[in-house]
C-alpha positions in Angstrom: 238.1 102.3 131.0 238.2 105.8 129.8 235.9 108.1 128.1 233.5 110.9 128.2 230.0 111.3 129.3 228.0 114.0 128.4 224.7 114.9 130.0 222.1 118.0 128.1 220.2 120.3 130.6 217.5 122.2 128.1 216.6 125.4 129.6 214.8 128.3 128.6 216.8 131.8 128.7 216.0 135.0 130.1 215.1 136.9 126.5 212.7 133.6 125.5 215.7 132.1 123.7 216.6 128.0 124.7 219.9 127.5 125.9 221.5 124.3 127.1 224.3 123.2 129.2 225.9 120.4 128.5 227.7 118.5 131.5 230.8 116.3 130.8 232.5 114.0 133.0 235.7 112.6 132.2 235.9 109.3 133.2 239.4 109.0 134.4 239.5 112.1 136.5 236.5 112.0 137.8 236.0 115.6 137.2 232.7 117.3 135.2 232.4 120.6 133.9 229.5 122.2 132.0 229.7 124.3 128.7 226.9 126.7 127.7 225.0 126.5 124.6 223.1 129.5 123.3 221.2 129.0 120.5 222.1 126.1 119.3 226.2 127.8 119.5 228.9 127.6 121.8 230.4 130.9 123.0 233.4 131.4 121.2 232.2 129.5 118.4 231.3 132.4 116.0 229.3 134.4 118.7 231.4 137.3 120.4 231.0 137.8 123.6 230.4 141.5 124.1 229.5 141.5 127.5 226.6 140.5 130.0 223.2 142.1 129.4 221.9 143.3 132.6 224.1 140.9 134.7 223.0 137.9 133.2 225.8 135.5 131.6 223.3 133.9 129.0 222.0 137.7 127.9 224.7 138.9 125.6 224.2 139.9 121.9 223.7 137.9 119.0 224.5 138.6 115.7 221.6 138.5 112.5 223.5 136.0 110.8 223.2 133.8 113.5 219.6 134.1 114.4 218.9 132.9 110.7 220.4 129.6 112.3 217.9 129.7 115.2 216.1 126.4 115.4 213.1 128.5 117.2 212.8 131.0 114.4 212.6 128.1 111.5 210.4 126.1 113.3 208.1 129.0 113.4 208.6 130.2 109.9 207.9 126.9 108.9 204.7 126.7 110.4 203.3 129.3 108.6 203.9 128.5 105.8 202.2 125.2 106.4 199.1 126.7 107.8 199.1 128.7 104.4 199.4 124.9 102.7 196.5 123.8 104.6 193.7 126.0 103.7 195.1 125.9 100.0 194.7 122.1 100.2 191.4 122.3 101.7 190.1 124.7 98.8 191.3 122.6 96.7 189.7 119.6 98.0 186.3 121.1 98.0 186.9 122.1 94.6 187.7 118.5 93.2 184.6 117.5 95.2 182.2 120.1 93.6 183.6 118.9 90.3 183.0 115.0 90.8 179.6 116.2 91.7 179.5 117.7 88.4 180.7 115.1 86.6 178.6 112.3 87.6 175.3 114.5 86.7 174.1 113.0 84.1 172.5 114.7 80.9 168.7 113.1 80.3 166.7 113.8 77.0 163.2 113.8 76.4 163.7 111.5 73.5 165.4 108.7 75.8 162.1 109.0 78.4 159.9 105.7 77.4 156.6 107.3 77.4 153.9 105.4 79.1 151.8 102.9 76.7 148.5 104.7 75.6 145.5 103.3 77.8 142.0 102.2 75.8 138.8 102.9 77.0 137.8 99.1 77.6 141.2 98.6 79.1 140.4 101.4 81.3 137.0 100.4 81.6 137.8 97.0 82.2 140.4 98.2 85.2 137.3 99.0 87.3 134.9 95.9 86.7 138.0 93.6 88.5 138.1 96.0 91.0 136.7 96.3 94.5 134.1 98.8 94.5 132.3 97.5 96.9 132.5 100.4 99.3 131.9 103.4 96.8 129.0 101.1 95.6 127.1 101.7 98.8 126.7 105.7 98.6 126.3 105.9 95.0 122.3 107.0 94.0 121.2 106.0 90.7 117.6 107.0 90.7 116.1 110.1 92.3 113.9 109.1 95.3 110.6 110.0 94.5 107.6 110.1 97.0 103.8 110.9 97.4 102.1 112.2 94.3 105.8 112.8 92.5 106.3 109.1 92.6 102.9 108.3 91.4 103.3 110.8 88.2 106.2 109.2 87.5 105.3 105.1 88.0 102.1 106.3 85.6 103.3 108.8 83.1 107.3 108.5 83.3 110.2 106.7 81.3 110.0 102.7 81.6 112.3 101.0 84.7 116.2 100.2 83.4 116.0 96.1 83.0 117.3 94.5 86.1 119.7 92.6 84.1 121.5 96.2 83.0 121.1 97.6 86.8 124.9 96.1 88.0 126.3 97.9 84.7 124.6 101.3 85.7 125.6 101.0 89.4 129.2 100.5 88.5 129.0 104.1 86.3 127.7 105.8 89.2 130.5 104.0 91.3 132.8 105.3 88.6 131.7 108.3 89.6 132.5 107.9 92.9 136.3 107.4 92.3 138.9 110.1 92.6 142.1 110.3 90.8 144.5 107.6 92.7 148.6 108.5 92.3 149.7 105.4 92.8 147.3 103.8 90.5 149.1 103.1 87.1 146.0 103.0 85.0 144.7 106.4 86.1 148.1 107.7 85.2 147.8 106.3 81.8 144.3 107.7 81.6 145.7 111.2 81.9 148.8 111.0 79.5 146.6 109.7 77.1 144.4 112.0 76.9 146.7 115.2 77.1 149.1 113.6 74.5 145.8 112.9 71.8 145.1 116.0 72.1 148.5 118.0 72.1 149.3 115.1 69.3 152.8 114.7 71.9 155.0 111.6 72.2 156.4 112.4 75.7 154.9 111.9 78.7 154.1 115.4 80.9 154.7 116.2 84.5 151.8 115.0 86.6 151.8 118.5 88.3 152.1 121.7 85.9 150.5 124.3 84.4 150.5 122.3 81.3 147.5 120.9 82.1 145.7 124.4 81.4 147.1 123.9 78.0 143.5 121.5 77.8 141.3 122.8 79.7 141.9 122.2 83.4 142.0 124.9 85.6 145.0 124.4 87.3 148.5 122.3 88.0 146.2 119.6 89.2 143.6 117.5 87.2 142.5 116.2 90.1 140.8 119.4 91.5 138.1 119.4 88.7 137.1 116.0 89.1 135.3 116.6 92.4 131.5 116.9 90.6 132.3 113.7 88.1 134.8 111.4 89.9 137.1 109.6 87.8 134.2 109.6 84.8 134.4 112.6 84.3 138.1 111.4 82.2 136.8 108.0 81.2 134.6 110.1 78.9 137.3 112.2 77.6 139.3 109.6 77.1 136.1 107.8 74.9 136.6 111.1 73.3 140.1 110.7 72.6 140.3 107.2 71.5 137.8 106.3 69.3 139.0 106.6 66.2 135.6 107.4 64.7 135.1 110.8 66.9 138.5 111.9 67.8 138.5 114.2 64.5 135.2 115.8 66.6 137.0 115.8 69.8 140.0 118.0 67.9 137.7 120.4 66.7 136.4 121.1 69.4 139.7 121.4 71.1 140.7 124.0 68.3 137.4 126.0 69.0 138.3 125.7 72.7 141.7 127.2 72.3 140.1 130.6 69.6 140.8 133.8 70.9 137.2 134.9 71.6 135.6 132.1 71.7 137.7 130.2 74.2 136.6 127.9 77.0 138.8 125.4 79.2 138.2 122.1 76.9 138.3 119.6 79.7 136.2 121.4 82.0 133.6 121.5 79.7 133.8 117.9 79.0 133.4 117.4 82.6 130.2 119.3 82.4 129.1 117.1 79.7 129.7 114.3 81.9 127.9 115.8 84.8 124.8 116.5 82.3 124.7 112.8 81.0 125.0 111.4 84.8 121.8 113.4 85.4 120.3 112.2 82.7 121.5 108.2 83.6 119.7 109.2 87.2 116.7 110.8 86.2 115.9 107.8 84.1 116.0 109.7 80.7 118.3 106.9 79.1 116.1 103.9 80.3 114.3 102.9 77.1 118.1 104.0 74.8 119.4 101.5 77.7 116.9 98.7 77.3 116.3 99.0 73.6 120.3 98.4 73.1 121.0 96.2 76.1 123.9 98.5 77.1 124.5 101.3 80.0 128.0 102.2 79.0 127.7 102.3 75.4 124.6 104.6 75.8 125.9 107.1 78.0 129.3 106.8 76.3 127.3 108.4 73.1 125.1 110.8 74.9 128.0 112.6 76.1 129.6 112.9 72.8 126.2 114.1 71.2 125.6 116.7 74.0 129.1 117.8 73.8 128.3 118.3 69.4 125.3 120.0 70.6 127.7 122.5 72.5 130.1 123.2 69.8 127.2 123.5 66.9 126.1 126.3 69.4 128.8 127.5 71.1 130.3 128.4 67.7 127.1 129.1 65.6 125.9 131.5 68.2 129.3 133.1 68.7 129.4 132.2 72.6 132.3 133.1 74.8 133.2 132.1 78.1 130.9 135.0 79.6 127.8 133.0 78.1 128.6 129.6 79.8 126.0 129.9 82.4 123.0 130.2 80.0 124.3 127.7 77.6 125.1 124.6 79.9 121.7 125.2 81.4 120.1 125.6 77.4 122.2 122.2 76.5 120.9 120.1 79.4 117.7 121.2 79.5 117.1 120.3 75.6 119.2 116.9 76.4 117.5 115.8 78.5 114.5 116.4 77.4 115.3 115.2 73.6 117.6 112.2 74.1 116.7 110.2 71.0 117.0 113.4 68.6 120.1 114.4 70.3 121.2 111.3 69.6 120.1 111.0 66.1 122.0 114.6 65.5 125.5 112.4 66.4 124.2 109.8 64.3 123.9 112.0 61.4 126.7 113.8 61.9 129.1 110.9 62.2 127.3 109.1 58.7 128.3 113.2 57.1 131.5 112.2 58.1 131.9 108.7 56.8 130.5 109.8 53.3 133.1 112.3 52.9 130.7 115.2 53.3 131.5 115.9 57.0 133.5 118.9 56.4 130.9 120.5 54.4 128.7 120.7 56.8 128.4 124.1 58.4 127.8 124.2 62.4 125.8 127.0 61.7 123.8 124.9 59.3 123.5 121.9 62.3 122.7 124.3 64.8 119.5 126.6 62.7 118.5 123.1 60.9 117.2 121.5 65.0 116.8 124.9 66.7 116.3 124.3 70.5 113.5 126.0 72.2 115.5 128.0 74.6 117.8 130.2 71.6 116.1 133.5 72.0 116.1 133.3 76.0 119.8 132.8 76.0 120.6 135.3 73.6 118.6 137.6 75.5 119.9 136.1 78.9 123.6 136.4 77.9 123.0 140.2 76.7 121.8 141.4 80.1 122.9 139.3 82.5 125.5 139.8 84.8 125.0 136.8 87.1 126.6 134.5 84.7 129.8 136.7 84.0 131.3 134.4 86.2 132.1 130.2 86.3 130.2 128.8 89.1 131.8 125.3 90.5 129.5 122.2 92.0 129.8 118.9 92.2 127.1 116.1 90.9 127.1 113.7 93.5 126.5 116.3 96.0 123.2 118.0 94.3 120.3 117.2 95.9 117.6 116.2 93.4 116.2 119.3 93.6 119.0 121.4 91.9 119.4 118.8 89.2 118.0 120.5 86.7 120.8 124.0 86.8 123.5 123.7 84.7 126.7 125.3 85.2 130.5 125.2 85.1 131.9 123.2 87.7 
């Protein structure tokens, strides 16, 4: 059998170049002999052989045109260029990513938010008498505790008892009271849209969190903050305000006189306050006979509130009172309350029967005000004149005032 056998040896050259020897054996002689390779080229084969390069064999000269050919050299300038490919690929990449990202952002529109239902009070109102109070209900304090000669004077010569049969409906107010504004309860959300969208007349829900709310009459991004002297009453009363039909044209005005550039005051505070003066007057036993004469708790302090809060505005605006004069006139407004609960009450009767008639927008506040003057006017106006005390809003709560202080009023 005859033939050839050739056998590669791949080693590296002196100047970093491969070279390879190739061994071939003929077959039928029996002889081998091995032929140089130098760069992927025979000698002879288009490389001239112009001599060793310091004594080596495999040294020698090489022309350009033959290192284009070098495997070495393309291999390398190969790679470049693919590490150049890379990072443009990987830009890329990103790119297309950031752009998906983009895309799949959906656009949303107000007008395609479902707006929470609007909330009643009795459906409000009814949301607490299924619920479990049972814990708030033992550190609420509907009466004062009187002893000694205090509880003598007022057993002989003070308002009559509240009914027993009204005392559960009383207790749940003052556990009302008691309740702070719950997240994650879906009724107390509703109770706050509804009252900032009757009286911004908006269709969209807000933010819970913003300083929105200021736009009526809280006093910061949180509603919750100025409910610490009312509890969660303190907006079951605003949102009587709101939703009656009957006094929501009240509740606007006094919104607009709220929001005058002199005469401004945060509307929703000042509800609060009303609130706070009508919870006094619930404890001190003021409402009692209203309550026991009408069979009704609710009902009665529901319309005390509203006819302390006319009382306000008839003065607030007759008077020309800015937000400088609160002090005096909370204190003038729950003093002449509370002392006058049927007439203040008859005031909101009146008022409201102006108002059915068609007359109720002829009726000047001023005229209100000067036609059942209360007995402090010429104290406050004097008061608010010299006073630098009251310059200032001063904060409390009403389930933390001790009896004693009952009778202050101020801004909480």
């Amino acid at each position: 059998m005859e033939g050839v056998v050739a056998v590669a040896v791949h080693t590296e050259g002196l100047n970093g170049y491969p070279q390879e020897c190739k061994q071939t054996e003929d077959l039928t002689s029996g002889h081998s002999k091995c032929t140089t390779i130098l760069n992927g080229l025979t000698p002879g084969n288009g490389i001239k052989d112009n001599g060793n390069l310091n004594g080596n064999p495999y040294l020698k000269t090489v022309p350009i045109s033959a290192l284009k050919q070098n495997g070495l050299l393309q291999s390398l300038a190969a790679g470049g260029n693919q590490t150049k490919t890379e990072e443009v690929s990987l830009e890329v990449e990103r790119a297309q990513e950031e752009w998906d990202a983009l895309e799949s952002i959906q656009p949303v529109f107000s007008e395609d938010l479902t707006p929470s239902p609007l909330i009643s009070f009795n459906e409000a109102l009814q949301h607490f008498q299924t619920s479990d109070l049972g814990d708030l209900l033992k550190n609420i304090q509907p009466t004062i505790r009187r002893t000694g000669f205090a509880a003598i004077t007022h057993f002989l010569f003070g308002p009559p008892r509240l009914h027993k049969d009204l005392v559960e409906e009383r207790d749940l107010v003052f556990a009302i009271a008691q309740c702070s504004l719950d997240n994650g309860q879906s009724v107390h959300m509703r109770v706050l849209q509804t009252i900032y969208r009757k009286l911004t007349c908006t269709r969209a829900d807000c933010p819970r969190y913003g300083p929105h709310w200021e736009n009526v009459g809280f006093q910061g991004a949180d509603p919750a903050t100025d409910l610490r002297g009312t509890g969660f009453l303190g907006l079951m009363h605003t949102l009587y305000f709101v939703m009656d039909p009957e006094i929501l044209p009240l509740a606007r005005e006094i919104y607009k006189l709220s929001q005058h550039s002199v005469q401004n005051f945060p509307f929703c505070v000042m509800s609060i306050n009303m609130t706070r003066i009508a919870l006094h007057a619930l404890r001190e036993e003021v409402l009692s006979k209203e309550c026991n004469r009408r069979q009704q708790v609710v009902a009665v302090l529901n319309d005390f509130y509203v006819a302390t809060f006319l009382y306000l505005y008839q003065l607030w605006k007759s008077q020309q009172k800015t937000i400088s004069d609160s002090g005096h006139v909370l204190k003038e407004v729950e003093l002449f309350a509370k002392k006058n609960p049927k007439q203040i009450l008859k005031r909101l009767e009146g008022y409201l029967k102006e108002r059915r008639a068609g007359t109720g927008h002829r009726t000047s506040p001023d005229t209100l005000s000067h036609s059942n003057p209360s007995p402090g006017d010429t104290a406050s106006r004097a008061g608010s004149q010299g006073g630098k005390e009251d310059k200032e809003m001063n904060f409390t709560g009403v389930c933390e005032l001790p009896p004693e202080m009952e009778g202050e009023a101020r801004l909480i």
